[in-house]
N, C-alpha and C positions, 0 to 999 in steps of 0.2 A: 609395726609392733607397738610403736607409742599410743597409735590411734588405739589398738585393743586395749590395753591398759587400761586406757582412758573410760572407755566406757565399759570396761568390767567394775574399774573401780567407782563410775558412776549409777550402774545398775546394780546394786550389792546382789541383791536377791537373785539373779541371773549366777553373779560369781558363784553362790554359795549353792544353787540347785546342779551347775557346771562342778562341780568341785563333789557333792554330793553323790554325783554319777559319775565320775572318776572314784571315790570311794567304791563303789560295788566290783568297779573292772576289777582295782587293786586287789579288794578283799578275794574276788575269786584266782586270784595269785597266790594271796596268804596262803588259801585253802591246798593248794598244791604246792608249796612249801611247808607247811606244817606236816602234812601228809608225807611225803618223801626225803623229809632230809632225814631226820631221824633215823630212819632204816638204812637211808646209804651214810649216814657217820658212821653205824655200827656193821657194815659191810667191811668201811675203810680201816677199823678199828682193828677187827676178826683177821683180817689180811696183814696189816704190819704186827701183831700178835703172831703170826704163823710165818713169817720172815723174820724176823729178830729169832724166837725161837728155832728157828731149823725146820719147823712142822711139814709134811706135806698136803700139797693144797687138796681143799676138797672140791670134787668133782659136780657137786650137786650146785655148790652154794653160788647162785650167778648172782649178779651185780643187778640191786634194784634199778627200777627207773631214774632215768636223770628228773632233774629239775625239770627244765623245758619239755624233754624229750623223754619218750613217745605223747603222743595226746590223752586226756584225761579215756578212762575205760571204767563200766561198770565194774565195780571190784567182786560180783556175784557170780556173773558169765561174763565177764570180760567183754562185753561187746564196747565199739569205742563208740564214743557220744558224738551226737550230732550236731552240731551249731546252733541248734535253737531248743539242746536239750543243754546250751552250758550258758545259758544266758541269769544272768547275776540274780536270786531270789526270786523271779518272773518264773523261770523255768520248772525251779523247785512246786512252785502253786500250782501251775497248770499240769506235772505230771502226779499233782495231790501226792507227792513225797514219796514215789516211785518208780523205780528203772522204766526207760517205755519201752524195754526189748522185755525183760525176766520181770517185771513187775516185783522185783526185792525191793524193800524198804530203803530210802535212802537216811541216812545221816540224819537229821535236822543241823545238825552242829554247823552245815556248811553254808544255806543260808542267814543261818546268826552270825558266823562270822562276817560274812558282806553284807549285813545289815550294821554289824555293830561297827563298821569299818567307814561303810557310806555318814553313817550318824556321826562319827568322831570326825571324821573328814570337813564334814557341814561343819562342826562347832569350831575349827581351827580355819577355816573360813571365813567365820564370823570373828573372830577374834583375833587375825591378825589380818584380815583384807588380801589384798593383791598383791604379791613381791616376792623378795627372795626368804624374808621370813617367814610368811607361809610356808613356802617352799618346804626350806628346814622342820618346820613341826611337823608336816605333812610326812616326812620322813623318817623320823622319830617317830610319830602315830603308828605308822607300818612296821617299826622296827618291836614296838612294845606289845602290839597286838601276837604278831610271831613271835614271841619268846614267851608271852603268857600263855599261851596255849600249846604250846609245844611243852613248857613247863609241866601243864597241869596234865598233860598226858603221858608225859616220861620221867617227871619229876629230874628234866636235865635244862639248863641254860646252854647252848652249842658254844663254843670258842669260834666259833667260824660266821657268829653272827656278834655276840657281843663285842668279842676285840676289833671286827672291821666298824662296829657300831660306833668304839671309843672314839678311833681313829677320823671318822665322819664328824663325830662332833667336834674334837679337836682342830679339825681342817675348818669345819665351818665358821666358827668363832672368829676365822679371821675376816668373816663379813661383818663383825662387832656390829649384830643383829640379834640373836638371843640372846648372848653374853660375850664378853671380849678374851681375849685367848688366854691371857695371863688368870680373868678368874674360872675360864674353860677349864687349864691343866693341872690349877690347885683345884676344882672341882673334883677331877678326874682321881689325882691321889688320895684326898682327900673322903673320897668316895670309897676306893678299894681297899684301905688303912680302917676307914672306922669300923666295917662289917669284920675283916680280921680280925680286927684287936678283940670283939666282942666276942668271935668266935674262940680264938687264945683264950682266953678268960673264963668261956663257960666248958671247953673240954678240959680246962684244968682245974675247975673248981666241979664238974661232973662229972667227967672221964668220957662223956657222949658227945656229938660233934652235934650242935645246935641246926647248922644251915652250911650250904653247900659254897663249895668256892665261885660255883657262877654267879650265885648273890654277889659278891663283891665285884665281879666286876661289870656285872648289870648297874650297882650304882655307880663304880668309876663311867663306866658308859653316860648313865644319866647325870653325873655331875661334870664330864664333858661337854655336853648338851647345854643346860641349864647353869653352870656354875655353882660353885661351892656354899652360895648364902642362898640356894632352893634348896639344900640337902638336907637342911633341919628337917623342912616341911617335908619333903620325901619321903624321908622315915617314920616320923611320927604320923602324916595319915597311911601310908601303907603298916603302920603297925596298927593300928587302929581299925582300920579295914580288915586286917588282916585278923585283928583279935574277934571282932566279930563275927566275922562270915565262918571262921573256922570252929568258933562254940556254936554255933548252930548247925552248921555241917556233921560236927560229929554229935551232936543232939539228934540230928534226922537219922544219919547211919549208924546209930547205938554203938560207935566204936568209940574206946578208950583215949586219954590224954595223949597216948606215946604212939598214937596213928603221926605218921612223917603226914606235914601238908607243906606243899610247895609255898615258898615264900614269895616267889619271883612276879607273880600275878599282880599282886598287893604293892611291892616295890613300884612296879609298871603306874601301877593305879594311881598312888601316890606323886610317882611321875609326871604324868600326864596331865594329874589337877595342878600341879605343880607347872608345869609349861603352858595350862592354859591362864590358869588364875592365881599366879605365885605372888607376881608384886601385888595383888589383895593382900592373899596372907599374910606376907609375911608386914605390911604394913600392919594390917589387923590387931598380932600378935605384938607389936612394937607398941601400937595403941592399949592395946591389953595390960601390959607389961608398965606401964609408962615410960615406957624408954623412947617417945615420939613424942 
C-alpha cells in the first residue's frame, strides 16, 4: 500500500486522470440517487401520513425503486439497460442521446452530471493530492453535487442526506485534516443558527418565509465540513452566485421577483470554492481588509 502511495503521489497526473474516472463511476451513482430518492421520501412520507392518520392504505400506490435495486431501465419502455448502454458519458455519445431499444430521447442532464462530477473530482485531486484529505472532499464533492440537484428539481434538501452529511463531517474532523473538531462543531452550529436567525428576522419583518429549513442545515453540514472561519466565504459567494445566476434566470423565463429559486445550489457552490480555495480567500479578504 505504501509502494502505491508512493508512486500515485509521484505521478500526479496518473493520480488525478485515476481519480477523474472514478468521478464518472460515482457521478453515474449520483444520477440514480438523484433520480429515486425523491420519490421514495415521498412514498415513505404518504405511508406514515396514512398511519398516524387511521387512513386506509391504497392499493395502487407501490413502493418506488430502491436505491440500488432493481438495475437502471429505460424510463419510456422500461426495457433494462445493458452494460455498455450504462457506461459513464461514452454511452450517452454513442447512442447520440437515445434509448437503443424505443429510441426515446434521453436526458442530457445525466451525462452532465458525470461530467460535472468526473471534473470536480480531477480539481480535488489536484488540490489536495493522495490521502485521507482527498478522501474527505471527495465525499463532500458527492454529497454537494446530490443535494444541488435534487434541490433544483424538488426545491427539497432530504434530511436523510444532509444530517448523515453533518454527522460525516463532524466524525471526520477528528483526522484534524480539513478542520479540527472543536472548529468542526462551532462550524456546524454556527451554520444552522446564522440561516435561522435570518430566516426569524425576514418572516417577521415580511410575514413570507425567505428559505427553507434544509438551507440551514446544508450550511450546519458545510460548516462541519469546513469549519466556522469558511462560513463567511460560503455565504457571501453563494449569495453572490446566487444573485446572479438567478437575475438572469428569471430574465430568460420572463418570470417575476417572487418566482421561489432554490438556494441550496449556490450554498453547495460557495461550499465547494470554499473547500477547494478557502485558505486563499479568506487570506485574500484579510489582505483586503488590512487586517493581515
Amino acid at each position: 500500500m505504501d509502494d502505491l502511495l508512493s508512486v500515485l503521489q509521484t505521478h500526479r497526473a496518473f493520480w488525478i486522470g485515476a481519480v477523474m474516472v472514478l468521478g464518472l463511476l460515482v457521478g453515474s451513482f449520483l444520477n440514480v440517487v438523484i433520480l429515486r430518492l425523491p420519490p421514495r421520501l415521498a412514498h415513505g412520507w404518504r405511508r406514515d401520513a396514512r398511519e398516524t392518520l387511521g387512513l386506509p392504505e391504497e392499493a395502487s400506490l407501490a413502493a418506488p425503486p430502491g436505491i440500488v435495486h432493481p438495475p437502471s431501465r429505460c424510463p419510456h419502455c422500461n426495457n433494462r439497460l445493458r452494460p455498455w448502454e450504462n457506461i459513464p458519458v461514452l454511452s450517452y455519445l454513442a447512442l447520440r442521446g437515445r434509448c437503443g431499444h424505443c429510441r426515446a430521447p434521453i436526458s442530457p442532464r445525466y451525462p452532465l452530471v458525470e461530467a460535472l462530477t468526473a471534473l470536480l473530482f480531477a480539481a480535488v485531486a489536484w488540490r489536495f493530492g493522495v490521502g485521507i484529505e482527498a478522501l474527505g472532499a471527495l465525499t463532500l464533492t458527492g454529497l454537494l453535487i446530490t443535494l444541488s440537484v435534487i434541490d433544483l428539481d424538488h426545491q427539497l434538501l432530504p434530511d436523510d442526506l444532509t444530517l448523515p452529511g453533518m454527522w460525516l463531517g463532524l466524525a471526520f474532523s477528528l483526522s484534524g485534516t480539513l478542520t479540527d473538531p472543536v472548529t468542526a462543531l462551532i462550524g456546524a452550529m454556527v451554520g444552522y443558527l446564522a440561516l435561522w436567525s435570518v430566516y426569524q428576522a425576514f418572516r417577521v419583518l415580511t410575514g413570507k418565509e425567505g428559505m427553507g429549513y434544509g438551507d440551514f442545515k446544508l450550511l450546519a453540514l458545510l460548516g462541519a465540513w469546513l469549519g466556522w472561519n469558511h462560513l463567511p466565504g460560503v455565504i457571501l459567494i453563494g449569495s453572490l452566485v446566487g444573485a446572479m445566476v438567478g437575475t438572469v434566470a428569471l430574465r430568460i423565463t420572463g418570470r417575476d421577483r417572487q418566482t421561489p429559486i432554490p438556494f441550496g445550489p449556490f450554498l453547495a457552490a460557495g461550499g465547494w470554492i470554499m473547500l477547494v480555495f478557502g485558505d486563499q480567500v479568506n487570506q485574500g479578504y484579510l489582505q483586503l481588509s488590512g487586517l493581515a
